[in-house]
matplotlib code that plots the C-alpha trace (Angstrom):
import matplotlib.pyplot as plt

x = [0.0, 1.5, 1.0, 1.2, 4.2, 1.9, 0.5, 3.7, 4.8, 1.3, 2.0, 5.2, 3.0, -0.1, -0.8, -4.3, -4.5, -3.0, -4.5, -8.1, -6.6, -6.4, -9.8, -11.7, -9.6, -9.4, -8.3, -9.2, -11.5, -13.4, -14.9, -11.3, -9.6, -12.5, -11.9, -8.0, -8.5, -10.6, -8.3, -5.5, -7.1, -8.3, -4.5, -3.2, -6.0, -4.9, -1.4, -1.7, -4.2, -1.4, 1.1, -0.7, -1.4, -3.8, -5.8, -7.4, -10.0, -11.5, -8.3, -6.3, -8.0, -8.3, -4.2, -4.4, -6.1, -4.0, -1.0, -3.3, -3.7, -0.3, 0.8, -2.0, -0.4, 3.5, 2.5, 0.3, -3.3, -2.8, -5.1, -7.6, -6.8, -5.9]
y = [0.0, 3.3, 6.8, 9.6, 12.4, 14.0, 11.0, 9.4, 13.1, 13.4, 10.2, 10.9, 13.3, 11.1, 7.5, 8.2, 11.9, 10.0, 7.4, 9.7, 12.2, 10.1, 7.6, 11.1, 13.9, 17.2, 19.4, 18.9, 21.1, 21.2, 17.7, 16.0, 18.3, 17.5, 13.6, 14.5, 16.1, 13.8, 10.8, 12.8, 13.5, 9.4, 8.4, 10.9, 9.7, 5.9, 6.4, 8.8, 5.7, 3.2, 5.1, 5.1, 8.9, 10.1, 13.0, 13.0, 15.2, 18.8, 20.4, 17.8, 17.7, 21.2, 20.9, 18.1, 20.4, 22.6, 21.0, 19.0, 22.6, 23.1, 19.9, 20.3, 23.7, 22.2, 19.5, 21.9, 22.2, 26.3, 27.4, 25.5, 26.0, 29.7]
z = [0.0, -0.7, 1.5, 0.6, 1.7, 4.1, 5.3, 6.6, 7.9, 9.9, 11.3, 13.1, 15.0, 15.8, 13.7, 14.9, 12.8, 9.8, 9.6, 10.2, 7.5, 5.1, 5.7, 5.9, 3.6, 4.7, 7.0, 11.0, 12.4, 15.9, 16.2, 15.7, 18.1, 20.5, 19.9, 20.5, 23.6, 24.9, 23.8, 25.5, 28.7, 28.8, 28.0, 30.7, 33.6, 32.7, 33.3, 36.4, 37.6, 36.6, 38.5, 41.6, 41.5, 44.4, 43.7, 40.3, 40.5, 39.4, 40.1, 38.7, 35.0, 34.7, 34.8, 32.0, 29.7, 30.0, 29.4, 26.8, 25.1, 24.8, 23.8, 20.9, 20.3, 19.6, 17.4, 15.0, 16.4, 17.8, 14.9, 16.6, 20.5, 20.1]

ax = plt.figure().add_subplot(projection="3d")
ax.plot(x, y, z, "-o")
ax.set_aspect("equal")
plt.show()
């Protein structure tokens, strides 16, 4: 199967945008930053969870946003995050 050049590049960023680029075209826009948060968020909870963290709460994931937003922001999202 062959990819094409922005395909592979996306995907050194997140497989999951790739491979969502290229099933469904385009350009993201607010419902796949919404799904990218929220997988974010879930992945960040799991692993705090895994880790034994105490404390995850209100507090807690209002943190996680943030430094979900900026995270977002670095990897080419801050058109969509402000």
């Amino acid at each position: 199967m062959r990819h094409a050049g922005t395909v592979v590049s996306t995907a050194t960023q997140c497989l999951r945008r790739a491979w969502l680029s290229e099933r469904f075209g385009g350009t993201p826009g607010p419902a796949a930053l919404l799904g990218t948060l929220g997988h974010e968020l879930l992945q960040r909870a799991v692993a705090a969870k895994a880790r034994g963290d105490e404390g995850i709460d209100g507090a807690w994931l209002e943190r996680q946003v943030g430094h979900a937003i900026l995270s977002l922001r670095l990897v080419g999202w801050g058109w969509l995050v402000g």
